[in-house]
N, C-alpha and C positions, 0 to 999 in steps of 0.2 A: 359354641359361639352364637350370642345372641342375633339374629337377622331381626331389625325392625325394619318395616314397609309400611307405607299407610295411601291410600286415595292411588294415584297414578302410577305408584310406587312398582305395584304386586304385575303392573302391567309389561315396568320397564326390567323387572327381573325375566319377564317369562322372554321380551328380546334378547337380555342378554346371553339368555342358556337358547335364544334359536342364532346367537353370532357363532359363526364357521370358529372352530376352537378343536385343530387335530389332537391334539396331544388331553383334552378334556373328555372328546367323543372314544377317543381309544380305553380311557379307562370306563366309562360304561359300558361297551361291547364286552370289556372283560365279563363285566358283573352281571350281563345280560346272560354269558354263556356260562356265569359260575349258577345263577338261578335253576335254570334248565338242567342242569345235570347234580345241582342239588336237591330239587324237587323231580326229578323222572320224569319232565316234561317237555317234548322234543324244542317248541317252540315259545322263544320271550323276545319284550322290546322295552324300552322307556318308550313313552309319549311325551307331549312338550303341547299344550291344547291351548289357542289365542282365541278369540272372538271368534272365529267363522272356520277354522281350521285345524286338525291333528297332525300335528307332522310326528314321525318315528324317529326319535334322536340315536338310536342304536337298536341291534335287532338281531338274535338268535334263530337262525331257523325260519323268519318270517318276512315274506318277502313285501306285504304294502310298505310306501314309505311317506303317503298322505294321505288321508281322506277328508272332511266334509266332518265339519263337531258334529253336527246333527248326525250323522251316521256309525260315529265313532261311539264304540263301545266304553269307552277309557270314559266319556263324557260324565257316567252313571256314576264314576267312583271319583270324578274330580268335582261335580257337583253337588252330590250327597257326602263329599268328605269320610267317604269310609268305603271300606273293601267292599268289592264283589264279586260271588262267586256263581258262576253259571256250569253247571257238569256237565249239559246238556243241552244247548242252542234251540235243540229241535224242538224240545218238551219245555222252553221259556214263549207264553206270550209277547214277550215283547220281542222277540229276535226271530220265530220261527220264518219271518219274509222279509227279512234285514238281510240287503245286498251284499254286505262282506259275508254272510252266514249262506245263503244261496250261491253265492257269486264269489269268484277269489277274494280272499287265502282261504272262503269256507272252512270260518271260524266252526266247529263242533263244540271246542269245548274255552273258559276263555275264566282267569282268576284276576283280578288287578286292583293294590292299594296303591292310596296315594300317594305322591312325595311331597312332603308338605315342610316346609321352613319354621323354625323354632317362634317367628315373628307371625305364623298362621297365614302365609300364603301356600297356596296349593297352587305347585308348577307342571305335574304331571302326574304320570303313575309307572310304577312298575308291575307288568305284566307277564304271567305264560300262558300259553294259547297250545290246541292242536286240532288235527283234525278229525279227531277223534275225540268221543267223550271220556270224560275220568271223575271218577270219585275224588273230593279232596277233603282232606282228614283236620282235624284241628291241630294237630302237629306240621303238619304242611303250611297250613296260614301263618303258624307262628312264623316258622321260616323264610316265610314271604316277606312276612312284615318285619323282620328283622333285616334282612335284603334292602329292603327298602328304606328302614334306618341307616345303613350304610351308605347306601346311594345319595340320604338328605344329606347324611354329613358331610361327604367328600363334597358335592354340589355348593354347600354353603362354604365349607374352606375354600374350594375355589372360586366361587363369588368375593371372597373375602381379599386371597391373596391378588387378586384380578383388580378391585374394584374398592378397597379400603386400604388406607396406611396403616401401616405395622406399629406406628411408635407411636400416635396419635389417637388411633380410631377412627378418623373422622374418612369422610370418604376422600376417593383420590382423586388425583386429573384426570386418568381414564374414566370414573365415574360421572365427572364431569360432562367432559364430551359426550360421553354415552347420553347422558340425559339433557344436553342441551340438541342430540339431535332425537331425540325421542319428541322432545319440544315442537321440534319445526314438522315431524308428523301426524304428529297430534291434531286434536280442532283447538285447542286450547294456546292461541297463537299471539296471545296480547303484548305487547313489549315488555321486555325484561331489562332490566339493572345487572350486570356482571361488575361483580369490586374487586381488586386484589389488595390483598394486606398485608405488606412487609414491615415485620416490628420488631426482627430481631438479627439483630449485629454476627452473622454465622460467621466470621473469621474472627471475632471475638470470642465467640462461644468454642470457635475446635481451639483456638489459645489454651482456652481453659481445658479443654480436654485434653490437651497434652499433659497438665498435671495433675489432672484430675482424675479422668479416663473419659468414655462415652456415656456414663451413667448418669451423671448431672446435664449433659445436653441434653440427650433423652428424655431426664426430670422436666427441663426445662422445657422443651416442646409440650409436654404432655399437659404442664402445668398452662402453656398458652393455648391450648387448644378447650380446656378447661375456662378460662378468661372469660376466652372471647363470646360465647355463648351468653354466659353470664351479666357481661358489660353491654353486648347490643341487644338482647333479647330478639332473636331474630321472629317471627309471626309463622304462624302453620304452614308449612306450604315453602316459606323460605329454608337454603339448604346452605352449609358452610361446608367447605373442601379443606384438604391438603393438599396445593397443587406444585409441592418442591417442599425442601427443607428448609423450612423456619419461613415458608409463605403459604398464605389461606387464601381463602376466596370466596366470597359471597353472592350465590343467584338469589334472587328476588325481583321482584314486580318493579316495572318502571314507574309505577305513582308513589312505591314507596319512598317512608321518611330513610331507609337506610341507603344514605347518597356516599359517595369520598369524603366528601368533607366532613358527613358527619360523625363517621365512622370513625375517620382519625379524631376527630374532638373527644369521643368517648375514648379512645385508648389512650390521648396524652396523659401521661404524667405517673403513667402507671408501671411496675415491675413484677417480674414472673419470677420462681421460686427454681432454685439449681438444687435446692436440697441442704440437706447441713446449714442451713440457718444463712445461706447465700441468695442474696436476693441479685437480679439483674433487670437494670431499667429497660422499658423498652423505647424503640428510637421508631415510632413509628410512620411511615408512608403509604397512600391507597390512591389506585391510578380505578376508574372507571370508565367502562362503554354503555351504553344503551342500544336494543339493538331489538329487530322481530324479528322470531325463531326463526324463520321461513325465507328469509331475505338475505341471509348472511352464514354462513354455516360456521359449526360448532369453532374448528380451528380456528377459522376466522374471528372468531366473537373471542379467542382468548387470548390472541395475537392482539388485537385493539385494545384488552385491558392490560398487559403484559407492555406494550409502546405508551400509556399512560401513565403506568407506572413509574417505568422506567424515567418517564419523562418531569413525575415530581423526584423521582431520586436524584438525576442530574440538575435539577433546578434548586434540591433542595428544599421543597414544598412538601410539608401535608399531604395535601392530595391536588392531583389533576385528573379531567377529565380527558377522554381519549380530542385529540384535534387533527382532522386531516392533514394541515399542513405540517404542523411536527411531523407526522407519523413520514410522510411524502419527504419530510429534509433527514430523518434517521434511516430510512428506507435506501437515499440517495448516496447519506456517508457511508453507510456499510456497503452497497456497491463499489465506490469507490476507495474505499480499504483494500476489498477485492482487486479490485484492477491495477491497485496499488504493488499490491503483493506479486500478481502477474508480470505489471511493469518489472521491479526488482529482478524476478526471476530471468525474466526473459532477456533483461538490457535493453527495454525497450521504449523508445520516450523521458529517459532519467539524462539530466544534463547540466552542468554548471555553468552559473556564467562568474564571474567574475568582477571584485570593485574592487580598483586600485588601493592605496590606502598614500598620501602625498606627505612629506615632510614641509615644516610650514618654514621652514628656514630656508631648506634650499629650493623647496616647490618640485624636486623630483619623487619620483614615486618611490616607496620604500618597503611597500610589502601589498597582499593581496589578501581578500577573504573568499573562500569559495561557498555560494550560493546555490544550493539547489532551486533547479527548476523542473516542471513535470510540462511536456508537449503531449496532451493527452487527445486519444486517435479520435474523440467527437468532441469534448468540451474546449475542443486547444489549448492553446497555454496558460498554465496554470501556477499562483505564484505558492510560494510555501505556506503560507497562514490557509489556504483553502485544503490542505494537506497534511502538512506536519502537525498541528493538534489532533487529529485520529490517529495518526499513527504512534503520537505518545500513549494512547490508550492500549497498545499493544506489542508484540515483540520486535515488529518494524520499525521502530526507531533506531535501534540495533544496526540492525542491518541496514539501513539508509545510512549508517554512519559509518559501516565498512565500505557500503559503495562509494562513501564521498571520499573517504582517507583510500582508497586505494586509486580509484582517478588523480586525485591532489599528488598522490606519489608518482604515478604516469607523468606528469605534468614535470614534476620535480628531474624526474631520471632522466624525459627528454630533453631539457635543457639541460642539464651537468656541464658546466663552462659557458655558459652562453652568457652573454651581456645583459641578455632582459631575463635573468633567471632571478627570482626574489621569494621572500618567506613569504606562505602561505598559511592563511590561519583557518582554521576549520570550526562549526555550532557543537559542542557536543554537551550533553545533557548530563544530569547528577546520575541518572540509573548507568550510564555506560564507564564513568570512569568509578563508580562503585563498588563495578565487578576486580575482583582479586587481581586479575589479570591483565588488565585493560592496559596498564603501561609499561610491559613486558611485551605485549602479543603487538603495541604500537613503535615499541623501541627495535623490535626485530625485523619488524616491516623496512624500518627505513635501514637498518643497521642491512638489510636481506639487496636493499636496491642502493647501497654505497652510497645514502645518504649524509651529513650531518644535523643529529633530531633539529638541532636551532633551528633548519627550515622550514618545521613546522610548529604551525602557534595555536594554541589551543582555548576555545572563547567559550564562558561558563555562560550558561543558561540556568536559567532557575535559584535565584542566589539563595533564598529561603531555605527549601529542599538541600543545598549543600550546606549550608548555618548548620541546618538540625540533624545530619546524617556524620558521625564520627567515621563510616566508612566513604563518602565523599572527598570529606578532605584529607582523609591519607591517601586518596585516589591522585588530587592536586599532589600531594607533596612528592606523589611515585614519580611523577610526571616531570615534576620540577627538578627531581635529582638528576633525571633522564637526560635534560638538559634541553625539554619544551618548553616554547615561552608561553606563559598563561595569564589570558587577558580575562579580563572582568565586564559585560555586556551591562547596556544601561544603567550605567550610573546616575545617581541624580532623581532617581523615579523610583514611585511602590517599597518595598522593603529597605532600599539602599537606609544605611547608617556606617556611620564613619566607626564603630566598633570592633565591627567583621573586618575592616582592613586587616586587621592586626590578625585577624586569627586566619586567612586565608594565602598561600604563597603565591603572591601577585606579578606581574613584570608590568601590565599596560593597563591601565581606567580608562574605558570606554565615558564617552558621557553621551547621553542619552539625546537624541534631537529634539525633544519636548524642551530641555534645561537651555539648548542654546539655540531655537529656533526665532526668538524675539530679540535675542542682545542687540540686533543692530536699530531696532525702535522704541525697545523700553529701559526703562532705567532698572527697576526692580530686577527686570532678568541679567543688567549687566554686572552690576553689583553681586548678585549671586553665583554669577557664572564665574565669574574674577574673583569670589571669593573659596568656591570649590578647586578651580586652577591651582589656586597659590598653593592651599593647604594639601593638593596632591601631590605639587612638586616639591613640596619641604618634605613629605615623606617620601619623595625619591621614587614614583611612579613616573613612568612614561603616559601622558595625557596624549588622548586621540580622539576628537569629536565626529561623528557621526552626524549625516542629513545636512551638509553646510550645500547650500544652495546660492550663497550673492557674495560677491567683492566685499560687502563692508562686512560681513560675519569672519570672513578671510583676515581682514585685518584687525578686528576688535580680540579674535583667536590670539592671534600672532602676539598682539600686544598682552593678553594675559598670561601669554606662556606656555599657551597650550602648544605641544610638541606635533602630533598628525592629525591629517581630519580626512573623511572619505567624504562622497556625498555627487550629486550631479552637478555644482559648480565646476566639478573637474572630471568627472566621468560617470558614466550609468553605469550599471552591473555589464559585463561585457561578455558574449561568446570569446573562446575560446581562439579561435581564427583572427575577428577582430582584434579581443586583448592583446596579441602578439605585435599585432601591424602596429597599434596604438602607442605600445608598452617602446618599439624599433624608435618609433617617432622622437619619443620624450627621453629616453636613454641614447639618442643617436650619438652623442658625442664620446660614450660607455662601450657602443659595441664595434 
């Protein structure tokens, strides 16, 4: 395996082989005590030799574990790049008043070639030593020197498997880190550029490996890692990584022309080879930091391009550069995903309130929707939109929606006969009634607590995402045989069209309080509100407006037909305690 190193390179190898590596150092000791007893020489070491110092990376028989280069014998044969052989300490000029030779381990006798890397760095040497003088024969050096062939190779495969990707070549993230902190101890501390480049679609690519196998992905890395070289021509000195699968990374000089932005401009438009005559585009984004080696440490400097990144992928951007305040509000939600999850587990701070839901006929209430809220123990109360979008991003929606449906049943089973007992509707997402099971495992619940399902109603989010998911709406139609009522959220707004009516099994049209927040001052809004009303109730929807806030909305409603409306004209979302006293009040003549 080819090792190239050039300029600072040869320096940050000989760190690597002085980083604490048990399982690296154990197999040298092997090879230290296989030397010694293959050559009839009591005592051997590796060296490891930096600017000012020999340290003994492993050691047979010999007890120094540093000296001083200038003192160090190993200096002679990593210096002049070739073996050397001394039988006799006493009778060498240059060693006869040499402190390890006078003075312990009173080296006598001392043989040592170097270990040198296929790319022509010289990291050490292998040695045997005793204290005593020996003849050493040209059959012995052979032996040495084939030793010591062993020794470079293992060294460099472990360099390799340590510090280079398998499928690429190119070097890895620990390489990385390794040499951005090599950086920061260095003298050579100018600011640096860190890029990362994600260009490739990797849940697209294992798709295709499922019918392909792993060999075309493979292809396909190899062939971008090939690219990208070619496309940015990086400058002497600049280094590109593998720092994950199907993403790179680029150090270079902060003055340089290789910015994010520019980088993506060279890779738009371009595709990488799968093999077999299969091409695949790539989709490329590159998040950047700027940073001085010294100021910031390695982790650090890959975390700020790694929050850049991310932050043109969530944007949808080319490229971004790293911005404390993103980094400061992505830093914040993941905290609070955290405590989220905490919350859930623990039952701590999760609580519903409640909004009536009014008949506009008889102006009594007729059903309820439960509303999560979060009481959180420093930021206080908190409403769902600062919430619920992170937790669509993970398995927590989930489970936020067994903790609502099982409170909502509590709720249910406490009233059983009670006068202010009413259907309750619940938010639940495309991913939840998706699952196979979802209205089996909700029919049971309430079928479990001697419910009838009718008194719970069930309100779609995301109408797009259930349009285009076939297992969605047979999720609806589980539901709807169950004998759940299933309402339709924001009508009127973003994707609504009157085509999905037909293919969705509906009970109730939500309309959306953008649709009918102006009917009582504009014409335009009236006319279309009056004109969605109609065309809902000819198809035999139950119409229920959302956000009515004034008398004259109250009665422009009423006069188009529209059947319920929630909203703070007649009540805010309600605790639970309250709702009941409220719910006593308006049903008094019921209970």
């Amino acid at each position: 395996m080819q090792m190239n190193f050039t300029g600072d390179e040869d320096r940050q190898a000989l760190k690597a082989l002085r980083s604490p590596d048990e399982s690296r150092d154990d197999v040298l000791r092997r090879f230290v005590r296989l030397a010694s007893q293959s050559l009839g020489i009591p005592g051997s070491f590796i060296s490891v030799l930096d600017d000012e110092h020999q340290h003994v990376q492993a050691a047979h028989n010999f007890a120094l574990a540093q000296s001083s280069r200038e003192d160090s014998l190993c200096r002679h044969a990593v210096d002049g790049d070739t073996a050397v052989i001394v039988p006799d300490t006493w009778l060498d000029n240059r060693f006869a008043t040499h402190p390890l030779i006078t003075g312990a381990p009173y080296i006598r006798f001392y043989a040592g070639v170097p270990l040198k890397y296929q790319g022509g760095v010289v990291v050490g040497t292998l040695c045997v030593t005793d204290t005593a003088p020996h003849p050493f024969n040209a059959e012995q050096m052979v032996t040495l020197k084939l030793l010591a062939a062993l020794v470079t190779s293992f060294l460099e495969a472990w360099h390799a498997a340590s510090f280079t990707d398998p499928v690429t070549g190119l070097p890895n993230s620990q390489r990385l880190i390794r040499d951005l902190q090599f950086l920061a101890t260095s003298e050579d501390l100018a600011p640096r550029r860190l890029v990362l480049i994600d260009c490739i679609d990797m849940p697209r690519a294992y798709e295709l490996a499922r019918s392909m196998g792993m060999g075309p992905v493979e292809s396909l890395l190899k062939d971008v890692a090939t690219l990208l070289p070619l496309r940015l021509r990086p400058a002497s000195g600049d280094m590109l990584y593998t720092v994950a699968t199907g993403r790179f990374a680029l150090l270079t000089r902060d003055n340089s022309h290789l910015t994010a932005d520019w980088v993506a401009s060279k890779l738009a438009g371009i595709s990488a080879d799968l093999g077999e005559g299969i091409a695949v585009a790539l989709a490329t984004h590159t998040g950047e930091v700027t940073f001085t080696p010294d100021e910031i440490s390695a982790q650090e400097a890959l975390r700020r391009a790694v929050s850049a990144l991310h932050e043109a992928i969530a944007r949808g951007a080319s490229s971004m550069r790293f911005n404390q305040c993103a980094d400061t509000r992505h830093t914040r939600d993941f905290t609070l995903i955290h405590e989220l999850a905490s919350a859930l587990r623990e039952d701590n701070g999760l609580w519903l309130a409640w909004q009536p839901k009014i008949c506009l006929h008889s102006g009594k209430p007729v059903g309820l929707e439960a509303l999560i809220r979060w009481r959180h123990p420093q930021r206080g109360e908190l409403s769902p939109a600062q919430f619920l979008p992170l937790a669509e991003q993970t398995e927590l929606l989930s489970a936020l929606t067994v903790w609502v449906t099982d409170r909502v049943i509590e709720r249910l089973s406490r009233l059983r006969n009670s006068g202010i007992q009413l259907p309750v509707t619940i938010n639940i997402s495309s991913d939840d009634f998706s699952r196979q099971d979802f209205a089996d495992v909700l029919e049971m619940k309430m079928i479990k607590a001697k419910l009838p399902t009718s008194l719970l109603g069930i309100e779609c989010l995301e109408t797009e995402r259930i349009i285009e998911s076939p297992s969605a709406i047979k999720g609806l139609e589980m539901l709807k045989l169950r004998g759940f009522g299933i309402s339709l959220d924001d009508f009127g707004t973003g994707y609504s069209n009157i085509s999905y009516l037909r293919r969705m099994p509906l009970d109730i049209i939500k309309l959306d309080r953008t649709l009918i927040s102006k009917i009582s001052s504009d014409t335009a809004s009236r006319i279309i509100a009056r004109s969605i009303i109609g065309m809902l109730k000819e198809l035999d929807y139950t119409v229920l407006a959302e956000g009515v806030e004034n008398a004259e909305t109250v009665t422009a409603l009423a006069e188009y037909g529209c059947d319920q409306v929630q909203g703070f004209f007649y009540s805010r979302p309600l605790p639970e305690v309250e709702l009941d006293k409220w719910l006593s009040w308006k049903l008094r003549d019921q209970c």
